[in-house]
N, CA, C and O atoms as a CHARMM CRD file, in Angstrom:
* protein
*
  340
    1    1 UNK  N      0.84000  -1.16400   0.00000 PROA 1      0.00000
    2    1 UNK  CA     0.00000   0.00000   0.00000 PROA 1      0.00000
    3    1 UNK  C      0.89700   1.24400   0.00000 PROA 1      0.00000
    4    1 UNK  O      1.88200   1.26600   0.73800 PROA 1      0.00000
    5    2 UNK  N      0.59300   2.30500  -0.81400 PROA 2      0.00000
    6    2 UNK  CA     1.28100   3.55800  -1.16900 PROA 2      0.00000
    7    2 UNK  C      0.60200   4.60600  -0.47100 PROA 2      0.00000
    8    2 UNK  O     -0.56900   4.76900  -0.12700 PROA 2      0.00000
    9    3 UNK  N      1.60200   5.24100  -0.35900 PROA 3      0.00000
   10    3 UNK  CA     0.72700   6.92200   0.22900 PROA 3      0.00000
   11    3 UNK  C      0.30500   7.41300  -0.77300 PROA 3      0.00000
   12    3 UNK  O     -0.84500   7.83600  -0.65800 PROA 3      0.00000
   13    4 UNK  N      0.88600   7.57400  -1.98900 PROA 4      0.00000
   14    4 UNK  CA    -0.01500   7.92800  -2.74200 PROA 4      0.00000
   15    4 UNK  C     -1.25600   8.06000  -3.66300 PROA 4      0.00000
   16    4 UNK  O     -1.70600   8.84700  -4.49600 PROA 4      0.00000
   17    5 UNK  N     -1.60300   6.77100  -3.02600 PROA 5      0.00000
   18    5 UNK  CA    -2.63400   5.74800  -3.78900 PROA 5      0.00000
   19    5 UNK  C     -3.94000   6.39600  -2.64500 PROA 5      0.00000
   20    5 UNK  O     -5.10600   6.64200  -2.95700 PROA 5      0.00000
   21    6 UNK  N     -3.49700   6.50800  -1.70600 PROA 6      0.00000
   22    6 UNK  CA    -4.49000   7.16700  -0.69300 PROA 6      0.00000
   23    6 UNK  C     -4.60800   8.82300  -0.38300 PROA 6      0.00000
   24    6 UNK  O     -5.62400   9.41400  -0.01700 PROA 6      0.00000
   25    7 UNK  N     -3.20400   9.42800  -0.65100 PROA 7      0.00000
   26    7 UNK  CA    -3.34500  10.86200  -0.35000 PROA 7      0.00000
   27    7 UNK  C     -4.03300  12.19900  -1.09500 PROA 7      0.00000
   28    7 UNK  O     -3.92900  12.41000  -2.30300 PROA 7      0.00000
   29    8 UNK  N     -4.73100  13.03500  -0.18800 PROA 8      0.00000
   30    8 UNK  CA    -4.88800  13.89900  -1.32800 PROA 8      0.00000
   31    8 UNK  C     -4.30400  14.76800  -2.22100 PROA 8      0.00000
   32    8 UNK  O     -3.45900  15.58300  -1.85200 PROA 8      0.00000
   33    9 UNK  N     -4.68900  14.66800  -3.39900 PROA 9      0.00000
   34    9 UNK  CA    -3.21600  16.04200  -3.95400 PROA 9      0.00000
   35    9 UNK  C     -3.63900  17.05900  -4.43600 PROA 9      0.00000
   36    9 UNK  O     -3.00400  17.40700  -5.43100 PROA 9      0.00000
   37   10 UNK  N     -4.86800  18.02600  -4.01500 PROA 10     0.00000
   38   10 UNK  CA    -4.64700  18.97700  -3.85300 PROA 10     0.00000
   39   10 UNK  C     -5.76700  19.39400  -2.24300 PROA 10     0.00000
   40   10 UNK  O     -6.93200  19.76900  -2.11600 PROA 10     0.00000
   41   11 UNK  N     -4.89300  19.14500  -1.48000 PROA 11     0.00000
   42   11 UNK  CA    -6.20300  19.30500  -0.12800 PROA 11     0.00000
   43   11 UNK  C     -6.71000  20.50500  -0.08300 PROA 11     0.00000
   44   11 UNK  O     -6.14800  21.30800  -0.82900 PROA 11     0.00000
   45   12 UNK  N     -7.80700  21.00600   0.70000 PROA 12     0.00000
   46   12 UNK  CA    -8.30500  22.09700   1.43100 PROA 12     0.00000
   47   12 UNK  C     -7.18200  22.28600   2.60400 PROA 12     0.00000
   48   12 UNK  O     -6.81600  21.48200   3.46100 PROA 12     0.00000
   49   13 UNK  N     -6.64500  24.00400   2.27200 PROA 13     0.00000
   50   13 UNK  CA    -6.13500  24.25800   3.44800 PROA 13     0.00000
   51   13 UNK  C     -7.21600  25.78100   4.01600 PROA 13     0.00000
   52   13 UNK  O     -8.20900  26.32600   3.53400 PROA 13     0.00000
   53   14 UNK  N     -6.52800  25.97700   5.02500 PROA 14     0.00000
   54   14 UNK  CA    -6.32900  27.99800   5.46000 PROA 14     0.00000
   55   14 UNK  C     -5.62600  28.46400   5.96200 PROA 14     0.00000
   56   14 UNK  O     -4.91500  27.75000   6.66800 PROA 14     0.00000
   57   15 UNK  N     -5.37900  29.81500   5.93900 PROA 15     0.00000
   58   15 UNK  CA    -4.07400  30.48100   6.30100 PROA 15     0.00000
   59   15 UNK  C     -4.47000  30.72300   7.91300 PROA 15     0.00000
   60   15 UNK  O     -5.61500  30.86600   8.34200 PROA 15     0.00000
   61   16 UNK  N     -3.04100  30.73400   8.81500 PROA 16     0.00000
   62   16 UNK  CA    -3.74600  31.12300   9.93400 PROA 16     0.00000
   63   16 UNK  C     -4.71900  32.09000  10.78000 PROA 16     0.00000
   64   16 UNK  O     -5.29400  31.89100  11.85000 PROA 16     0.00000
   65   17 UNK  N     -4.70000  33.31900   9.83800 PROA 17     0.00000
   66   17 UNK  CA    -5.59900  33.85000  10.28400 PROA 17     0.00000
   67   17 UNK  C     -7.33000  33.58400   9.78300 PROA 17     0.00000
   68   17 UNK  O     -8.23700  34.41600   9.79900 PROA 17     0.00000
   69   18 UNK  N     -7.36600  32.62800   9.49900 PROA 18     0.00000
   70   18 UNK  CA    -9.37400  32.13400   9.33900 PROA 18     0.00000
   71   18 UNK  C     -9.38000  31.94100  10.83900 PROA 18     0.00000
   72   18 UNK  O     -8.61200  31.60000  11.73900 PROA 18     0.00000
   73   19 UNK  N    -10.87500  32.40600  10.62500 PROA 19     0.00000
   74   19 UNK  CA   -11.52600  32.15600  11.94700 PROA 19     0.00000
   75   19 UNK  C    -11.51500  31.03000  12.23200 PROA 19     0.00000
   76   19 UNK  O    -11.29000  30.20000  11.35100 PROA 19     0.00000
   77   20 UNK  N    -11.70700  30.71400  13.29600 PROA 20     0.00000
   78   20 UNK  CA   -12.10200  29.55100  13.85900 PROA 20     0.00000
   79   20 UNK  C    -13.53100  29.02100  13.59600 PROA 20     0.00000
   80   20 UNK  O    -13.56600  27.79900  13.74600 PROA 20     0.00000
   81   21 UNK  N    -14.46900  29.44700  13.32400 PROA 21     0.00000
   82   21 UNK  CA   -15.92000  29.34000  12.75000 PROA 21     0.00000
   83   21 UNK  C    -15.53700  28.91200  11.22100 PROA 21     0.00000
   84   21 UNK  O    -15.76300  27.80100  10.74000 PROA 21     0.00000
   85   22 UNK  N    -15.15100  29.58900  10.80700 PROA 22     0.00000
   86   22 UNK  CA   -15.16800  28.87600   8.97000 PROA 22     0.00000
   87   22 UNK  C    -14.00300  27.89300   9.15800 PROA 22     0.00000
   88   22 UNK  O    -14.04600  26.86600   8.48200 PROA 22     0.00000
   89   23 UNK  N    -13.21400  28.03600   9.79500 PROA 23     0.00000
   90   23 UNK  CA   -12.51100  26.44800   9.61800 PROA 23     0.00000
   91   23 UNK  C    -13.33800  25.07100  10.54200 PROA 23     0.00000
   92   23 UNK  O    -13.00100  23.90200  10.35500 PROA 23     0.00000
   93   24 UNK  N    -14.06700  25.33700  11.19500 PROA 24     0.00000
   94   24 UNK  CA   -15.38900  24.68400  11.92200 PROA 24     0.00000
   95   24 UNK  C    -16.28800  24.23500  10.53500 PROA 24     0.00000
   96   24 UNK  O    -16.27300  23.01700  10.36300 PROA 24     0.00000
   97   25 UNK  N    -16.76600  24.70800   9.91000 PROA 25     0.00000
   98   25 UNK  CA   -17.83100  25.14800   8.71100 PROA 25     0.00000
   99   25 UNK  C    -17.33200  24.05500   7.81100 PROA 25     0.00000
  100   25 UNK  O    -17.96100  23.06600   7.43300 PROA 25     0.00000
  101   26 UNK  N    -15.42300  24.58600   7.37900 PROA 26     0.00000
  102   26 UNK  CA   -15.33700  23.76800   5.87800 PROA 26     0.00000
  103   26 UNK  C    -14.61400  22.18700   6.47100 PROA 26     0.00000
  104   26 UNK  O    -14.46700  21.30800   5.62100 PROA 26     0.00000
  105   27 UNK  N    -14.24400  21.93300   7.73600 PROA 27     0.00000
  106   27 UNK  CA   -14.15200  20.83100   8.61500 PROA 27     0.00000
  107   27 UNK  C    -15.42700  19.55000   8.18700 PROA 27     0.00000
  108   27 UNK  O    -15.28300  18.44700   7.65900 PROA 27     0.00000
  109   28 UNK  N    -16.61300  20.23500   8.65600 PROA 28     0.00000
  110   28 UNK  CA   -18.22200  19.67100   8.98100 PROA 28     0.00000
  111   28 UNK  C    -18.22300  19.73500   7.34900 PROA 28     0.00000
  112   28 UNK  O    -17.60800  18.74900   6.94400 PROA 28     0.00000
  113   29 UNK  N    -18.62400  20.42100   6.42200 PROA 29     0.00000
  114   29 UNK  CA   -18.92900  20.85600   4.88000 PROA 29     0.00000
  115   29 UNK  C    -18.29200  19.33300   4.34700 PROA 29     0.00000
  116   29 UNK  O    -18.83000  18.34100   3.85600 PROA 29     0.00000
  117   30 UNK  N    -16.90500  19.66400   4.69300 PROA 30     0.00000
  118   30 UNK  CA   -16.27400  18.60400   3.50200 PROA 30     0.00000
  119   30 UNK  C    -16.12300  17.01700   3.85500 PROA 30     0.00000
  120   30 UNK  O    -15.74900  16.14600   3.07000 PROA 30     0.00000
  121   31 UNK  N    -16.56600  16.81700   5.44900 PROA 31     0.00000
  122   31 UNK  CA   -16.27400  15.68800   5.78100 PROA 31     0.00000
  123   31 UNK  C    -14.95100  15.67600   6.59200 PROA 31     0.00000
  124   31 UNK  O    -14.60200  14.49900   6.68700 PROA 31     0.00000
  125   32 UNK  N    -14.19300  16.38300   7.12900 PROA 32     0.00000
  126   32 UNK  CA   -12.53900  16.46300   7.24300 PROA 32     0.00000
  127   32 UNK  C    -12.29200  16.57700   8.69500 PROA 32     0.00000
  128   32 UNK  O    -12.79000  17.31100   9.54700 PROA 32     0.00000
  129   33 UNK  N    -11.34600  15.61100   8.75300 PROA 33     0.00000
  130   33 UNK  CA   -10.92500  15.55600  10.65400 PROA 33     0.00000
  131   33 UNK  C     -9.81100  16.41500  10.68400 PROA 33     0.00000
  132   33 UNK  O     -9.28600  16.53800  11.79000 PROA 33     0.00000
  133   34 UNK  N     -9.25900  17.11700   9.62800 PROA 34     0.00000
  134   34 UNK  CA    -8.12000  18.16800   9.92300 PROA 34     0.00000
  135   34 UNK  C     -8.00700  19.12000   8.47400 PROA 34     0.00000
  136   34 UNK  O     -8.44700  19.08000   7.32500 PROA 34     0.00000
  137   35 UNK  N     -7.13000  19.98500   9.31000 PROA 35     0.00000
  138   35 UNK  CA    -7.06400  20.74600   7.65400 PROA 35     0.00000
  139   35 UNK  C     -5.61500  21.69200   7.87400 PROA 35     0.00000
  140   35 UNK  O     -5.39100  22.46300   8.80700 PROA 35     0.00000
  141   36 UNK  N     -4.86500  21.42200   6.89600 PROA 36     0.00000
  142   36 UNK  CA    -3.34200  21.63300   7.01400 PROA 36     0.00000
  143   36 UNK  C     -3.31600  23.74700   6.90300 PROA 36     0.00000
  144   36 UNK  O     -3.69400  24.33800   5.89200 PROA 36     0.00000
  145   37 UNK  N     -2.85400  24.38400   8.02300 PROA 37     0.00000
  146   37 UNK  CA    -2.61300  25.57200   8.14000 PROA 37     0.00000
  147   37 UNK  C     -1.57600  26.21400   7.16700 PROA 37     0.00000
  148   37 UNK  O     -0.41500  25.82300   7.28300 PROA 37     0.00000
  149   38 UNK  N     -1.89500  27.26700   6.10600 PROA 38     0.00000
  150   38 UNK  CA    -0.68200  27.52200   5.45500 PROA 38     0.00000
  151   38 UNK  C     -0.29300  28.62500   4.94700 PROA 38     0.00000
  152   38 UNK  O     -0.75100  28.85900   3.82900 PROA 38     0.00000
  153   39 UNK  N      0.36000  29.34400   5.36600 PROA 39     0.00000
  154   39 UNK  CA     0.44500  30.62500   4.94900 PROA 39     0.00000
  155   39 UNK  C      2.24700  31.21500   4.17500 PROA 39     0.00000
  156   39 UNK  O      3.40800  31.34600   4.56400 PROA 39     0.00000
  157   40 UNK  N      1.47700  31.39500   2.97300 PROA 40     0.00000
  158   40 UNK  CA     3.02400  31.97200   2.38200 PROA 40     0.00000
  159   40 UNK  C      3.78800  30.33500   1.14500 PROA 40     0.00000
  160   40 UNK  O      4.77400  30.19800   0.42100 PROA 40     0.00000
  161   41 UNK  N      2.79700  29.60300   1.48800 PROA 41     0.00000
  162   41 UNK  CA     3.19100  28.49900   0.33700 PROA 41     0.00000
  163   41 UNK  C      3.67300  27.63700   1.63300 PROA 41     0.00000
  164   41 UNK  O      3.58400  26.45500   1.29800 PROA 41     0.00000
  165   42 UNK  N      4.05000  27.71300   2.70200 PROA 42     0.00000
  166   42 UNK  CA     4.37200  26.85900   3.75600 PROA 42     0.00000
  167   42 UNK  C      3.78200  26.24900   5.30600 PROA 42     0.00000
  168   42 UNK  O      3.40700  27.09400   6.11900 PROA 42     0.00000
  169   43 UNK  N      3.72300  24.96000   5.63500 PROA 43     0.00000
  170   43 UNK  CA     2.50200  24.60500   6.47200 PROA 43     0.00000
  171   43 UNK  C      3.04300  25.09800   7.64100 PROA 43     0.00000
  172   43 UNK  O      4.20700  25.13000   8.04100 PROA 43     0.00000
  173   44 UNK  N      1.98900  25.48400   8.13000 PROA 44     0.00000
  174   44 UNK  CA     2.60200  26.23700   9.86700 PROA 44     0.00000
  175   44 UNK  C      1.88100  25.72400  10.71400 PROA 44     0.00000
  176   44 UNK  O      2.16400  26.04100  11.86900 PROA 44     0.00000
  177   45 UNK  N      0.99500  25.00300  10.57200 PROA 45     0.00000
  178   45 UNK  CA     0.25100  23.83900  11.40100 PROA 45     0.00000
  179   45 UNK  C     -0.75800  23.34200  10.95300 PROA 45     0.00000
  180   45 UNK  O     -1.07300  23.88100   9.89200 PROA 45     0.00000
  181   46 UNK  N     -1.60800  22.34300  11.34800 PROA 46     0.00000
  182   46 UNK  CA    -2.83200  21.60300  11.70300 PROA 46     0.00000
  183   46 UNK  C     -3.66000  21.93200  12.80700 PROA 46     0.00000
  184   46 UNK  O     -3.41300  21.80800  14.00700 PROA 46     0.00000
  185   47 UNK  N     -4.92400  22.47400  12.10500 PROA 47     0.00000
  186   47 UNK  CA    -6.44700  22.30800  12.79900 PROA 47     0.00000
  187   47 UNK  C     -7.46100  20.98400  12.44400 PROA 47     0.00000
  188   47 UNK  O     -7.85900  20.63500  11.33300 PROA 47     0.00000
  189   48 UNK  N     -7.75800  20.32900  13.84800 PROA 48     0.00000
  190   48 UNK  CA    -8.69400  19.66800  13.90000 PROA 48     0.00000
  191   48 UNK  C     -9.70000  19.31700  14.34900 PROA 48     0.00000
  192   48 UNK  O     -9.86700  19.88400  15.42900 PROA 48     0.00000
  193   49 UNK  N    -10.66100  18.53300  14.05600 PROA 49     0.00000
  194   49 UNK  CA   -11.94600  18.44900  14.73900 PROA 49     0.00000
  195   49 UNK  C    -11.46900  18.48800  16.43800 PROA 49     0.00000
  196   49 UNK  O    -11.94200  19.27700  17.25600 PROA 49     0.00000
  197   50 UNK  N    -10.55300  17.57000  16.69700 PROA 50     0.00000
  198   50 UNK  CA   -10.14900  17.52400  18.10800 PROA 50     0.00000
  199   50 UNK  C     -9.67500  19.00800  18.89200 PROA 50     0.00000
  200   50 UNK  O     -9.93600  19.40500  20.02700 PROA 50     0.00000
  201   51 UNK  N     -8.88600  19.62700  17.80900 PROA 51     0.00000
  202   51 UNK  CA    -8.51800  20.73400  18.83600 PROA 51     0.00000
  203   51 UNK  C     -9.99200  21.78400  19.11700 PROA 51     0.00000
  204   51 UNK  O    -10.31000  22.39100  20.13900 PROA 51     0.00000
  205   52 UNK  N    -10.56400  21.71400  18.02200 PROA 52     0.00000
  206   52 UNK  CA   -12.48500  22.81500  17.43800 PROA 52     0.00000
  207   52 UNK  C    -12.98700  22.13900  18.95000 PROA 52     0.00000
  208   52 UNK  O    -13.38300  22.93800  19.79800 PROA 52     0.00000
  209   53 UNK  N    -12.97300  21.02500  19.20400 PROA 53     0.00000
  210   53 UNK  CA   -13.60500  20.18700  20.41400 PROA 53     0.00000
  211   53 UNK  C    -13.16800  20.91500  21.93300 PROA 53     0.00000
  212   53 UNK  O    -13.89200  21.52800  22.71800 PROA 53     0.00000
  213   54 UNK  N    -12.07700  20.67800  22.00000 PROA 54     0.00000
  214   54 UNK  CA   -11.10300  21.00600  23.70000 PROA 54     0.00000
  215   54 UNK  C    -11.38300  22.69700  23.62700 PROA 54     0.00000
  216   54 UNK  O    -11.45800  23.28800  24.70500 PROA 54     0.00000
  217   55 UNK  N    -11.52600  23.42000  22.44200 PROA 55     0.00000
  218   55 UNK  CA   -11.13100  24.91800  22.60300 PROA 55     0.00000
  219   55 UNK  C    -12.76400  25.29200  23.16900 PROA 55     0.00000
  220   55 UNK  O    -13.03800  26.05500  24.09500 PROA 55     0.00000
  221   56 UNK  N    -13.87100  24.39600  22.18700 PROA 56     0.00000
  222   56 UNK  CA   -15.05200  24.68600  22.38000 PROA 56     0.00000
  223   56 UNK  C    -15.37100  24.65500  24.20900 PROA 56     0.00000
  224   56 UNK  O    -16.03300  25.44400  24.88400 PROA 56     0.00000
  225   57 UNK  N    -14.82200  23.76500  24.50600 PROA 57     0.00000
  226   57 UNK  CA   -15.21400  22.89900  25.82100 PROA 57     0.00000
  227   57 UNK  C    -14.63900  23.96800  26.90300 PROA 57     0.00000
  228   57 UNK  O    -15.42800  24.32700  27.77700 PROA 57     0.00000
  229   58 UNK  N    -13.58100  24.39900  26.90900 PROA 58     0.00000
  230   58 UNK  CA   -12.64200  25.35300  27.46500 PROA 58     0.00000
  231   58 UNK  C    -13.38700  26.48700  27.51100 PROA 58     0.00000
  232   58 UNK  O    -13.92100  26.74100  28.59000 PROA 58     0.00000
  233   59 UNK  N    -13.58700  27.38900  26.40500 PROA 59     0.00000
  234   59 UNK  CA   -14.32100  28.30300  26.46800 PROA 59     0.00000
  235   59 UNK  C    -15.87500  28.40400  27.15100 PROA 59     0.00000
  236   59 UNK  O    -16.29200  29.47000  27.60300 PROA 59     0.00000
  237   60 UNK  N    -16.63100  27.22200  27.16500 PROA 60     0.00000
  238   60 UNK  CA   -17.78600  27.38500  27.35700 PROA 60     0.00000
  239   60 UNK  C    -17.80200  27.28300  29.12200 PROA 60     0.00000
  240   60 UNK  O    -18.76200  27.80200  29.69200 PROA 60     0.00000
  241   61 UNK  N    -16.72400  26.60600  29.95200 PROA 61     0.00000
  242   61 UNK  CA   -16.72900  26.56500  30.91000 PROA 61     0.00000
  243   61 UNK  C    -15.87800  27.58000  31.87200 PROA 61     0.00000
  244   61 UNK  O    -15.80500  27.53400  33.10000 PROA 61     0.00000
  245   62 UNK  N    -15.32600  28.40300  31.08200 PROA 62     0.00000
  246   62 UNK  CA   -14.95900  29.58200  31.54600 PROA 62     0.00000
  247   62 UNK  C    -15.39800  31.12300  31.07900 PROA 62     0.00000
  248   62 UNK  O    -15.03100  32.21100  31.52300 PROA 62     0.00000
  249   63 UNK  N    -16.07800  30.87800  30.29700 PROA 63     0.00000
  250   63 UNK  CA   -16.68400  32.56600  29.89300 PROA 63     0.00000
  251   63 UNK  C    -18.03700  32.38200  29.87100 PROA 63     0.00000
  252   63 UNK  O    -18.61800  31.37500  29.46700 PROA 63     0.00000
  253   64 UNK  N    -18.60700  33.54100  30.38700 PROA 64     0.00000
  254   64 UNK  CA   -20.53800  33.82700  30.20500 PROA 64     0.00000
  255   64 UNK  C    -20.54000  34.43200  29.22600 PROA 64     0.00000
  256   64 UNK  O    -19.62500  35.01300  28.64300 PROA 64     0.00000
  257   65 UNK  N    -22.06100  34.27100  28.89400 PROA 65     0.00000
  258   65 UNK  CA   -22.40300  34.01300  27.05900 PROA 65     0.00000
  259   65 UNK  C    -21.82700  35.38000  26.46700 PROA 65     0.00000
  260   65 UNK  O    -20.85700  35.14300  25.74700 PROA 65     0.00000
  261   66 UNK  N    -22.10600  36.63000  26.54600 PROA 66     0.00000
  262   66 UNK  CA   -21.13800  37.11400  26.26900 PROA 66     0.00000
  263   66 UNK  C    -20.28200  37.39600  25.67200 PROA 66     0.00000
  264   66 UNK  O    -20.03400  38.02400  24.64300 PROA 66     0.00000
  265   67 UNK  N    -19.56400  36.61000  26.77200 PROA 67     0.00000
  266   67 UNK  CA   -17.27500  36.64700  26.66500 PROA 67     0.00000
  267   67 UNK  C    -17.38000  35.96400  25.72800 PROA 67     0.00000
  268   67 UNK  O    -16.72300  36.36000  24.76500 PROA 67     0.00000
  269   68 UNK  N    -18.18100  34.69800  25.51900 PROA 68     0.00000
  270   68 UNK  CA   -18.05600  33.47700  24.28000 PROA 68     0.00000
  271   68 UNK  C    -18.16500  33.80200  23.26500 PROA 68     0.00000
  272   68 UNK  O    -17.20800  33.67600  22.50100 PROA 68     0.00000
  273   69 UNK  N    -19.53500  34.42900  22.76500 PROA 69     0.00000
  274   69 UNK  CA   -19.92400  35.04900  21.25600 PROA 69     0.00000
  275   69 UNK  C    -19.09000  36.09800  21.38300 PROA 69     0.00000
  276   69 UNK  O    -18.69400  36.28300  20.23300 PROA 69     0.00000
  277   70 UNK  N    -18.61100  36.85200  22.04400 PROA 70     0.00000
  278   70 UNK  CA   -17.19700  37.78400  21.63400 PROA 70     0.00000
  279   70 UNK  C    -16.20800  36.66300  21.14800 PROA 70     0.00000
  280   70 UNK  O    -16.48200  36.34100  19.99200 PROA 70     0.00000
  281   71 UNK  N    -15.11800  35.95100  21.68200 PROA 71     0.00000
  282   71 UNK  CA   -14.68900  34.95600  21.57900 PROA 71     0.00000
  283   71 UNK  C    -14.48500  34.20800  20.75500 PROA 71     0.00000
  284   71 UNK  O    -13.43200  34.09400  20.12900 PROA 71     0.00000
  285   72 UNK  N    -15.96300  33.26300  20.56700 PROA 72     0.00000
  286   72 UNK  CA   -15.66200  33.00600  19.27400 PROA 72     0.00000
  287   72 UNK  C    -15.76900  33.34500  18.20600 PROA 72     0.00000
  288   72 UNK  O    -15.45800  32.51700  17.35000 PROA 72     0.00000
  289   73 UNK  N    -16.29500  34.82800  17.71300 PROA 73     0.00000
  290   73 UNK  CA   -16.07400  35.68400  16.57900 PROA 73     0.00000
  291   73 UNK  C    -14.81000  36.05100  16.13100 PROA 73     0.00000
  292   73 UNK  O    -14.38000  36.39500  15.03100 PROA 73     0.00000
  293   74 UNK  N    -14.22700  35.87600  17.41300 PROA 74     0.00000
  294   74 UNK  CA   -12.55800  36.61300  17.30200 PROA 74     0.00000
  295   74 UNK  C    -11.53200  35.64700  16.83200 PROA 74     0.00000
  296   74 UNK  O    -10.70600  35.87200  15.94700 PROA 74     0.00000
  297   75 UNK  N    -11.66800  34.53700  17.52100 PROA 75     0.00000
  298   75 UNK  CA   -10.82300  33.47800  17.33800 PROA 75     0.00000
  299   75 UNK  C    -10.25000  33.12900  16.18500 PROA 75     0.00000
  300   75 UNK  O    -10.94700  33.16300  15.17000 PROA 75     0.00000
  301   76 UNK  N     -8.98300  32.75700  16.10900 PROA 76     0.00000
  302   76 UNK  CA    -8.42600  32.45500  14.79800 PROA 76     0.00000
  303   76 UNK  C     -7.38100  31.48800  15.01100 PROA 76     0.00000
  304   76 UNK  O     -6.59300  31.40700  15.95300 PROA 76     0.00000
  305   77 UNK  N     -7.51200  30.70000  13.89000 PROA 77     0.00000
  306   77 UNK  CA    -6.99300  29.43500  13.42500 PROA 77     0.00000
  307   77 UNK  C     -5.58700  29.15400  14.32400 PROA 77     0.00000
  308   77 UNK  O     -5.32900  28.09800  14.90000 PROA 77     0.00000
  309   78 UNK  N     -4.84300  30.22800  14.30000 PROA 78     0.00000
  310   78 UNK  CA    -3.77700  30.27400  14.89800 PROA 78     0.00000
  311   78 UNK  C     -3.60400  29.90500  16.28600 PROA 78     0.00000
  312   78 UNK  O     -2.72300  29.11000  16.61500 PROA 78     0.00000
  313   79 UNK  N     -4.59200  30.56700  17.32800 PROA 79     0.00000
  314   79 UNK  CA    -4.60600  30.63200  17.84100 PROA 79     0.00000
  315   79 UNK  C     -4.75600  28.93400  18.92800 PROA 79     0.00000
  316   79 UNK  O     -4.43000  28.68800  20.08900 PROA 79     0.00000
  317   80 UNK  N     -5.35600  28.14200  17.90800 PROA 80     0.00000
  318   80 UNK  CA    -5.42300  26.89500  18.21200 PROA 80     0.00000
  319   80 UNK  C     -5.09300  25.59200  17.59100 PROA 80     0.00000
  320   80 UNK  O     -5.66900  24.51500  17.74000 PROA 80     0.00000
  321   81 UNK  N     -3.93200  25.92300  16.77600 PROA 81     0.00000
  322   81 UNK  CA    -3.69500  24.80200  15.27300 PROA 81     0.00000
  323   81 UNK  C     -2.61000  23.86900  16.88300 PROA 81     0.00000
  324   81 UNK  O     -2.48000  24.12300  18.08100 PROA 81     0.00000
  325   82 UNK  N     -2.19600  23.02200  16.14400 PROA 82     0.00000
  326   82 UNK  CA    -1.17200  22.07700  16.23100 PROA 82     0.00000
  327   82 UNK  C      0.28500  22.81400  15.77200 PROA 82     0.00000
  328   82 UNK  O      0.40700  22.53600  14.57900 PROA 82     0.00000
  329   83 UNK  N      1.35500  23.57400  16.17000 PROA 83     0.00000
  330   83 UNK  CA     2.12600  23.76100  15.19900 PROA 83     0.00000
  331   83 UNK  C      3.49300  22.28000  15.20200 PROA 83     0.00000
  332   83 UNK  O      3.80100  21.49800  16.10200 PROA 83     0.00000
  333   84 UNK  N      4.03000  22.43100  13.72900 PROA 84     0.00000
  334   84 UNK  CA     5.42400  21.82200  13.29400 PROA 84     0.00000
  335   84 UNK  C      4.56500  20.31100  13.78800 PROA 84     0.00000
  336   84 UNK  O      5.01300  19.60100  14.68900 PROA 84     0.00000
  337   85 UNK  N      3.20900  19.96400  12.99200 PROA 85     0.00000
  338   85 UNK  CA     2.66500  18.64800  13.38700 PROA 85     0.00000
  339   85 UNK  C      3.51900  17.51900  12.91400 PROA 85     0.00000
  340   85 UNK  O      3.20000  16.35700  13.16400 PROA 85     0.00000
C-alpha cells in the first residue's frame, strides 16, 4: 500500500488567520478531521476536529455568554492549530 494511492493532492487548506468558525464550517462541509494551516506556500500547522472540540469545551466553561460570542467571533486558526505537526 502507497501513500499515494491514498493521499490527497490537492487538499483544502487555510491560512492562519481564518476564523475559527469557517474552519469549523469547511471541517463539517467537507467531511474532514483536519485541515493543514498555510500561509506563504508553507505549512505552519494543523487544525482539527479535536482541537475545534477542547477549545469549544474550554471556552464554554470559563466565559458567560457574552465573553463566548465575543470569543468566538474573534478566534483564529492560529490561535489553536497544532504547530510543526
Amino acid at each position: 500500500m502507497l501513500v499515494r494511492n491514498w493521499m490527497q493532492t490537492d487538499p483544502i487548506t487555510v491560512p492562519s488567520d481564518t476564523l475559527v468558525s469557517e474552519a469549523k464550517r469547511l471541517l463539517s462541509d467537507n467531511n474532514l478531521h483536519a485541515l493543514p494551516v498555510v500561509d506563504d506556500g508553507r505549512m505552519r500547522g494543523l487544525v482539527t476536529r479535536a482541537n475545534l472540540l477542547r477549545q469549544g469545551q474550554f471556552v464554554l466553561r470559563t466565559q458567560d455568554p457574552d465573553e463566548f460570542n465575543y470569543f468566538v467571533t474573534r478566534l483564529k486558526v492560529r490561535d489553536i492549530m497544532v504547530r510543526n505537526p
